[in-house]
Every structure is written in C-alpha cells, then in structure tokens.
Steps between C-alpha positions, in 0.01 A plus 500: 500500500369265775565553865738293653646393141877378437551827316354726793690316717808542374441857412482581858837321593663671218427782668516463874886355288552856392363674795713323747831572219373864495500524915791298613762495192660195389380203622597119472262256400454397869462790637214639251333112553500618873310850418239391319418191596600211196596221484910428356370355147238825496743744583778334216179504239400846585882652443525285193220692343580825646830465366395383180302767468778779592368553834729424699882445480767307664757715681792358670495258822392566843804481761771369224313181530461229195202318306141598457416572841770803525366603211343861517175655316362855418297670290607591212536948495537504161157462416409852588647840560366773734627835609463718834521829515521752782383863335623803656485870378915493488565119362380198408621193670468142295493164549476210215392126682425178328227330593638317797561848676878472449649877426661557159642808489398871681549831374446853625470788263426883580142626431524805292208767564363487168512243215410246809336214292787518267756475773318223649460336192888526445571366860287190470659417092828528716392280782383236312776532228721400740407148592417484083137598481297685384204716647272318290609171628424585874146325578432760790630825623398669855576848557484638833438870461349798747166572461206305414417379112085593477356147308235743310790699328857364575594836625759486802313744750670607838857590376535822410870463612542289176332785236640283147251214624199724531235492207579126348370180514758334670467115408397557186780729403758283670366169336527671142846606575584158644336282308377252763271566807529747747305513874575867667462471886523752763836442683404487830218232374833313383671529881171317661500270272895390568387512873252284460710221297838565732432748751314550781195474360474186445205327596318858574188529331409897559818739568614885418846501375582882503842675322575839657681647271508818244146390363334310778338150361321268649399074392174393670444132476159328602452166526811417322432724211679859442219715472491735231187687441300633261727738366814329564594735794428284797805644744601775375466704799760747458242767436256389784456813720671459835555722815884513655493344808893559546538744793852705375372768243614471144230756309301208401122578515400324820153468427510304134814451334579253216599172659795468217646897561527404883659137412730597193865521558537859533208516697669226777837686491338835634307318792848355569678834473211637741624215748882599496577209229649660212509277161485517139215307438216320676653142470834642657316653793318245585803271503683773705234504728540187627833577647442847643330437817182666637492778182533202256232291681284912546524497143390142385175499790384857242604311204267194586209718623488606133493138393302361698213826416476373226512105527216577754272644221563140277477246817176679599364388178674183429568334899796326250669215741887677425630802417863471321742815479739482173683683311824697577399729757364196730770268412713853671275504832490086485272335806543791724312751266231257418448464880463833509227515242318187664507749856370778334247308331378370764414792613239608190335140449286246671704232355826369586644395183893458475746696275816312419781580273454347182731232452601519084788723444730537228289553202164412587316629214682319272451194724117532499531586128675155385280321754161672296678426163567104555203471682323593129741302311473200722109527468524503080806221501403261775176605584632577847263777631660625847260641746736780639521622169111489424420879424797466173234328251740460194630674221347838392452403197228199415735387175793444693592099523785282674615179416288219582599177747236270419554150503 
C-alpha cells in the first residue's frame, strides 16, 4: 500500500475513531469531529462505514436532545470478550468485559487446596456462563496470580503459599482447559500497571510500587516498562536478606532476617504488641495505631524502619523517580506511614526519592488484569497497541485469532 493513500488515510481515522470511543465513551458526531480533527462530511463518512461494518453502534441521545447531532456513538463490546482475574491461594475473583471495557458480570468462588485448575476452570465456565458465554468464546483472559510464571518452563516460581500451582505449566494448562488464550502475570506487576493508567503513576517512567503484606512483592518499572527479568522474578524480594532496624525486640534475627517474615501480618502484630498496641492482625494494628498516640506512632517509626531496609537495597540499584506503598497494610497506615518510610529512608540512601500511597484501591489486580486483557484484544481487533500496556505482547498461543475490522 502507498504512503499517504485514501485507504491509509482512512485507516488511521478509523482508528484514532475507535481510540477516542475506547477513552472517552459515547460520543456525538461533533464531539468525536472535535477529537480528531475532521471535517463534518469526514466524520458522517467515517461512522457510516464503521457502522456498516459493526463497529460502532448508535446508543441513545446525548442530554434528551433530538436529530443527528444528539445522536450518541460507541464501540461496539460485542465484538470481543475478555476476562480478569485476581488469583489468590483462598479464591478466585472474576471479571467478564466486552471489548469496550464495560463489566458484564463478576464472580468470586473459594480456591480449594487441591484440584486448583479444576476449580478454576469451574469458576471461569461459571463466570462467563453467566453473561451467556462460553470460555472458549473469551478472546483474552489475564490472571493475576502470586509469584512469577518462568517464560523457559511456565512454572509459577515464588509461591510456595499456593503448593496446587507448583510443578505446571501454567498458561499452557489454563489455555487447554479454557480453550482460548491465557497471559499469567505476577499480581503486583498487575497493581503498577493500574497505577500507571489511573493512579499515581501516571506519567512516571521508572517507579517501585511495593505491597507489604504476607508475601512481600514488589513491580519495578523502567522507562515505562514493568521489568521482569530473566527468570520472571524481577521483585520478588520477599526472600532478600535484611537486618531489623526496628529498635523494640521481637526475636527476629537482627543481623539478616527475611524481609517478608519481618513484614508479614503476624510478623507486624508482634512489633505492635512490643509497642503496647494489641491487635489481631497486622492490618488492624496498624489502623489502631493511628489513634493511640505516641505508642501507636513508637510502633509505626519500627514498622517503617523495616520497610524502608529494604526499599533502600532496590533504590540503591534502581534511583526509580517514586516509590508507591499498596496493598492492605499501607492503605491501614495511609500518608502518615509512608512518611515514615520516606524519613527512614532517607536516612540509608543518597537519593531523595518520594514514597506515596498508591492511589488504586478496591480490587486493583483485577483492575490491572482487565486493563492487560483489552489492551491485547484491542491490539488483535483494532490494531490499537497501547504503550502502558507494552510488556503484554498477545495471546499465548500463536493460533489464537479475533475478528477482523478491516475496511
């Protein structure tokens, strides 16, 4: 095809069309003329054939108003089906999305200890079932799971907390099961990547984002790209050698511990019990903490002296622009604890990088999961390659196809 031709040409408005759809939801015909640029007869021309060829739809009027110029456009979600899924060793947590990133239907189901792929298989079926599909008719499905997937073998390393995953290839079990392609990404990969499309990462190029919690994970990002290594482990620091700088005494070994047994729930509830703040569990004492004057605040200084050991050891290496704190146990100590850790920090490293409480909550594996999923299907259907998604490069498998929107 020749440069500059009519058919180039309009395959590039077609899709800055969809892109613009995709980004800001229904749109009237002025409104997408004024995003990318056409003229009124271009714009009419190009929904004429994106419509004719069941790209886009019509849907309802914008403000109750009348005529063509109230009239509203999207894409049509129909053309593709994705699911996200947020892998834990208790549950599975499921989301089915069309195309357009509208949620279908969620489901939660309990993760047995054995017969895992089986269960998952059963919970997915279910999921998709329910808005009437099957798993073979999802183009794309994202799991979020602890752990790192090795490329050489498929086999998820770093999780021995989730012993019915050990000893498989992953994707290539879960795509014969499902029928469709399967990507298997390490959930705290997942969280960066939601920060960087609607948190605050956005716009950072290199950043940490670390999740205290019962296995400590960590996403590195460099120059825009999660950075996963050769092994598939980049991050997963929760058996990095460490010494406790907390000053109450808790029987850890103060000269090397394992940065995850001095950062895992039980691990933060005995530092707070050694501080006078009694809780159940390390979320609840760090939330208590905040309220019970100069213990509580005794208690969260130790607790971010053991963070910020071992942040120290990655921004040494990496001089990232941002650390981000997420997870449970820093949503608990909110800005106060991660001002904490930026203190103590200071302390151990040359640079002065910021730590800031991540801003995703809710379900932000599942968020970075759907995000990764469309961004795959959006690449085979539209041809709509998103550079915050750039380190998902398709499908697992090389036969798997989506409808075409040529014109």
């Amino acid at each position: 095809m020749r440069a500059g031709s009519p058919r180039l040409l309009r395959e590039i408005n077609d899709r800055a069309a969809i892109e613009a759809l995709l980004r800001n939801g229904p749109l009237t015909r002025a409104e997408l003329e004024g995003i990318i640029g056409l003229s009124k007869p271009a714009t009419a021309q190009l929904l004429t054939r994106l419509e004719d060829d069941g790209t886009v739809l019509r849907t309802g009027l914008r403000g109750g108003g009348r005529g063509p110029r109230a009239q509203l456009w999207t894409v049509n979600g129909a053309l593709a089906h994705v699911a996200a899924v947020d892998l834990t060793p208790d549950a599975v947590d499921i989301a089915i999305a069309d195309i357009s990133g509208a949620t279908l239907t969620e489901h939660r189901a309990p993760m047995p200890k054995t017969g895992v792929l089986e269960a998952f298989h059963g919970a997915v079926t279910k999921a998709a079932a329910q808005v009437g599909l099957t798993t073979d008719a999802l183009h794309h499905v994202v799991v979020g799971s602890p752990g790192a997937v090795d490329p050489a073998t498929g086999r998820l390393d770093y999780a021995p907390h989730m012993p019915g995953w050990a000893d498989r290839n992953i994707p290539e079990e879960l795509e014969a099961l499902l029928d469709t392609s399967v990507t298997v990404e390490n959930d705290v990969n997942l969280v960066a990547l939601e920060e960087m499309i609607t948190g605050r990462a956005v716009g950072v190029k290199d950043f940490v984002l670390l999740w205290p919690a019962d296995a400590v994970g960590a996403a590195v990002v460099v120059n825009g790209v999660l950075l996963r290594g050769a092994t598939g482990g980049a991050g997963e620091i929760d058996a990095m050698r460490v010494p406790d700088h907390a000053h109450a005494d808790t029987g850890t070994e103060r000269t090397g511990s394992r940065y995850g047994d001095l950062l895992d729930s039980a691990a933060i509830a005995r530092l707070a019990r050694a501080h006078g703040v009694s809780a159940r569990t390390g979320q609840d004492a760090v939330a208590k903490a905040l309220s019970e004057g100069p213990a509580g605040r005794e208690f969260l200084v130790d607790l971010a002296r053991r963070i910020a050991t071992g942040v120290a050891n990655v921004v040494a290496v990496l001089d990232p622009e941002l650390v981000l704190l997420s997870g449970e146990i820093a949503q608990a100590g909110g800005t106060a604890l991660a001002d904490l850790v930026a203190a103590e920090l200071r302390e151990l490293v040359v640079p002065r990088t910021p730590v800031r409480l991540a801003l995703v909550t809710g379900k932000p594996v599942r968020s970075g999961a759907l995000h990764a999923a469309l961004s795959v299907v959006r690449e085979q259907v539209f041809g709509l390659p998103a550079a915050t998604t750039e380190p998902f490069r398709g499908p697992n498998r090389p036969d798997a196809t989506a409808p075409s929107t040529s014109t």
